[in-house]
C-alpha atoms as a printed R data frame, in Angstrom:
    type eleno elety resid chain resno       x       y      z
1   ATOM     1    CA   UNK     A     1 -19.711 -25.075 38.271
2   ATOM     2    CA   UNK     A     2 -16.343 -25.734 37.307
3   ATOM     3    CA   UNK     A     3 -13.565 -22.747 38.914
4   ATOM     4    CA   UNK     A     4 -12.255 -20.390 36.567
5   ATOM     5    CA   UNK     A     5 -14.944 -21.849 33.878
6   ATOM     6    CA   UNK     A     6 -17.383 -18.559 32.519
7   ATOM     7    CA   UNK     A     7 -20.375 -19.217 31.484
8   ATOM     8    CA   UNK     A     8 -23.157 -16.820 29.810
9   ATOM     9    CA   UNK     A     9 -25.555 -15.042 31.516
10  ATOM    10    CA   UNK     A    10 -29.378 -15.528 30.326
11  ATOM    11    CA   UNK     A    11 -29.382 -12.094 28.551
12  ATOM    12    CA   UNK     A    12 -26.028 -12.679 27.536
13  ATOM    13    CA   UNK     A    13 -26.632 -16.006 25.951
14  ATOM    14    CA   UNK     A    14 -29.905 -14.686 24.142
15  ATOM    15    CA   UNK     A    15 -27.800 -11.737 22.477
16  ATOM    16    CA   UNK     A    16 -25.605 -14.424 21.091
17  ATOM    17    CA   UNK     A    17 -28.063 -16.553 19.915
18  ATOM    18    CA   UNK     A    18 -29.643 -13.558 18.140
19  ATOM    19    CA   UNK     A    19 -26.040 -12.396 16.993
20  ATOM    20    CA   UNK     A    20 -25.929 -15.920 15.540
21  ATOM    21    CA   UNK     A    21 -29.185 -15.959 13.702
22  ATOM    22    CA   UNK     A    22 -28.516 -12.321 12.021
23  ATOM    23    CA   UNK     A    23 -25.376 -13.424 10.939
24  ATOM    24    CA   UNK     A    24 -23.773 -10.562  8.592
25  ATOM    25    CA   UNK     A    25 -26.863  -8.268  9.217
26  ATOM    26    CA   UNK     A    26 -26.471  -8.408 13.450
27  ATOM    27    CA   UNK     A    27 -26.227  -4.781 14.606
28  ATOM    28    CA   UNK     A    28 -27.846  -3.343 17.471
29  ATOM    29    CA   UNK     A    29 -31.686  -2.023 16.668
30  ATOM    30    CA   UNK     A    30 -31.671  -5.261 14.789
31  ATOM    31    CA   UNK     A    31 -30.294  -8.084 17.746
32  ATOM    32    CA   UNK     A    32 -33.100  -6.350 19.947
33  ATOM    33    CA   UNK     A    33 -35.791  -6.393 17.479
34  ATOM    34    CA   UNK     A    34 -34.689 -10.077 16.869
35  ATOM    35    CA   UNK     A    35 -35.017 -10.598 20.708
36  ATOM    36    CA   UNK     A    36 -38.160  -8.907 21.405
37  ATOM    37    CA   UNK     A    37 -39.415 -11.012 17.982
38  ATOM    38    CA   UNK     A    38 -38.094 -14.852 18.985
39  ATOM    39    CA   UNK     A    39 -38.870 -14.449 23.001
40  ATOM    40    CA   UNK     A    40 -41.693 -12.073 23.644
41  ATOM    41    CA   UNK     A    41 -39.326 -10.835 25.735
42  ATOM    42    CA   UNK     A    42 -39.716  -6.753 26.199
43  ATOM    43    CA   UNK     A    43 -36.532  -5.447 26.831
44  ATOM    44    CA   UNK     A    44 -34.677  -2.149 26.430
45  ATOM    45    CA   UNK     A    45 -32.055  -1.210 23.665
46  ATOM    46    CA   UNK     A    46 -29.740  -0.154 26.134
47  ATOM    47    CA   UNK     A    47 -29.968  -3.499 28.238
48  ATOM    48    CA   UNK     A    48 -28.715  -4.478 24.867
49  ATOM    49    CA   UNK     A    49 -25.869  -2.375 24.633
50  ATOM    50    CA   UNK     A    50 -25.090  -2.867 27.771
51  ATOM    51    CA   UNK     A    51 -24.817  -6.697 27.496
52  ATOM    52    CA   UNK     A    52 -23.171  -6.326 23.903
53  ATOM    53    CA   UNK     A    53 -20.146  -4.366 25.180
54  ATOM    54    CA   UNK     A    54 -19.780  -6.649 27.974
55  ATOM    55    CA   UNK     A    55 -19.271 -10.062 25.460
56  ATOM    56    CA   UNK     A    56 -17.108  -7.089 23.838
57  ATOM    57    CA   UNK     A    57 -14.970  -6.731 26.825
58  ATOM    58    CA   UNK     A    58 -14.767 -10.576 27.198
59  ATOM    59    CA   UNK     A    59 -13.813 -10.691 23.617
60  ATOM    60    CA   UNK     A    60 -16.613 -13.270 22.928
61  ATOM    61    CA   UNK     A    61 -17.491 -10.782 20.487
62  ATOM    62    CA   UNK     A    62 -16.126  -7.962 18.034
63  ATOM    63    CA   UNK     A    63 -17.724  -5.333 16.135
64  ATOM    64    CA   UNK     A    64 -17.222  -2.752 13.893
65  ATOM    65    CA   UNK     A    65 -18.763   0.288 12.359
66  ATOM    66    CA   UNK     A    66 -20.538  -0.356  8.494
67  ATOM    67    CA   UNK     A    67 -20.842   2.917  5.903
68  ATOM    68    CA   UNK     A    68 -23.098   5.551  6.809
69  ATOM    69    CA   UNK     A    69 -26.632   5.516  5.709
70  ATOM    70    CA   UNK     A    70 -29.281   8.529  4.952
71  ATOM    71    CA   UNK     A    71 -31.742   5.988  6.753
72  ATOM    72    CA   UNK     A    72 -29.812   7.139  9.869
73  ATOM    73    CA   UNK     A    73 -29.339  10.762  8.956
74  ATOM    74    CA   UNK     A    74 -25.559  10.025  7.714
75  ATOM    75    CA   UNK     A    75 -24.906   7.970 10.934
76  ATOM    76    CA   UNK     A    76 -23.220   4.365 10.833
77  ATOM    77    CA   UNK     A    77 -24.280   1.085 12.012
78  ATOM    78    CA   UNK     A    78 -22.060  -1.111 14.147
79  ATOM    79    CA   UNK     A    79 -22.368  -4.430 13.538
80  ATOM    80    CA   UNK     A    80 -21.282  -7.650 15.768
81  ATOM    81    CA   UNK     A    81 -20.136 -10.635 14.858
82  ATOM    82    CA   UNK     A    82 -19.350 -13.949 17.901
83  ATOM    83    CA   UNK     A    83 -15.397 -14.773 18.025
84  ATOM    84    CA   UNK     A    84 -13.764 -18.266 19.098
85  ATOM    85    CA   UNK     A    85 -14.225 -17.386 22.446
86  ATOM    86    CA   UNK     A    86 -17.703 -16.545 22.057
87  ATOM    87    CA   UNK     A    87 -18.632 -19.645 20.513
88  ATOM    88    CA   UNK     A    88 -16.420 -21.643 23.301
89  ATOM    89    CA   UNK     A    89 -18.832 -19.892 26.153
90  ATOM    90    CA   UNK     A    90 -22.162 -20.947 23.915
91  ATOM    91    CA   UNK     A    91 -20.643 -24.155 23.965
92  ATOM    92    CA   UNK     A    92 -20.135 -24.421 27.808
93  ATOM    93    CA   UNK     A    93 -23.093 -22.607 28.384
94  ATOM    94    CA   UNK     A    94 -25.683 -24.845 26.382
95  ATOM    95    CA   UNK     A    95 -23.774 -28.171 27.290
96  ATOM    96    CA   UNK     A    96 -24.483 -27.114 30.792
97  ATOM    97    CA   UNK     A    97 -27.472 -26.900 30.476
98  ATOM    98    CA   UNK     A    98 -27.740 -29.887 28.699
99  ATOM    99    CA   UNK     A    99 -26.432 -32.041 31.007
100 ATOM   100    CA   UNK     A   100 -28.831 -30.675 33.851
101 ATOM   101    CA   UNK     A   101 -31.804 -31.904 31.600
102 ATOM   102    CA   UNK     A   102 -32.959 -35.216 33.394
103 ATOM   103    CA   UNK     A   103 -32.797 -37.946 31.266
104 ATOM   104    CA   UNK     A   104 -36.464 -39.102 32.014
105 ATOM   105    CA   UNK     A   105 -38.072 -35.711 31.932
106 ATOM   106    CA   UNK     A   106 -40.669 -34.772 29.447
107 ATOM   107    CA   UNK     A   107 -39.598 -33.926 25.373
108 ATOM   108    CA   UNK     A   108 -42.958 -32.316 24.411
109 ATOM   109    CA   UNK     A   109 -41.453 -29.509 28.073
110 ATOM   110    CA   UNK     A   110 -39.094 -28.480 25.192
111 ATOM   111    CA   UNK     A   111 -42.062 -27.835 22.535
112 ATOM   112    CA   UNK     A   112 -43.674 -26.087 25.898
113 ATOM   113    CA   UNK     A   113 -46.607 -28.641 24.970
């Protein structure tokens, strides 16, 4: 690993990747639900929180509050949305481990076949 180069954490890389799926409609209840949905993975909303407001704090991500909703008893959603720096660390972070995939290993390992 490079000095001074950040790269994501596992939980932090799978909130950006579900971030980046959602797209407009990535707010909380919603990334984990997306999470729990694409990994199997159980996991709790706070973990989520947790890891979204550190990405905040990195400024890989921003995010904002949307109009309330009765849905929520008059309470707003925040939603999230992956900045230039965000997408620079999923960058690093997936070319890393890219480039420690031997060339002679397995494609169907990918397919988990």
């Amino acid at each position: 690993m490079k000095k001074g180069v950040n790269y994501l954490g596992e939980f932090e890389l799978i909130v950006m990747l579900a971030i980046l799926r959602l797209g407009p409609d990535a707010y909380g209840m919603r990334i984990w639900e997306e999470i729990e949905a694409r990994t199997g993975r159980k996991s709790l909303i706070a973990a989520v929180y947790a890891a979204l407001e550190r990405l905040e704090r990195k400024k890989y991500v921003s995010s904002w509050f949307g109009d309330p909703t009765p849905e929520r008893g008059g309470r707003a959603k925040r939603y999230f949305k992956i900045e230039n720096p965000g997408y620079a660390a999923l960058e690093r972070t997936t070319s890393m481990f890219i480039s420690m995939w031997p060339a002679d290993a397995p494609v169907s390992l990918i397919g988990g076949s």
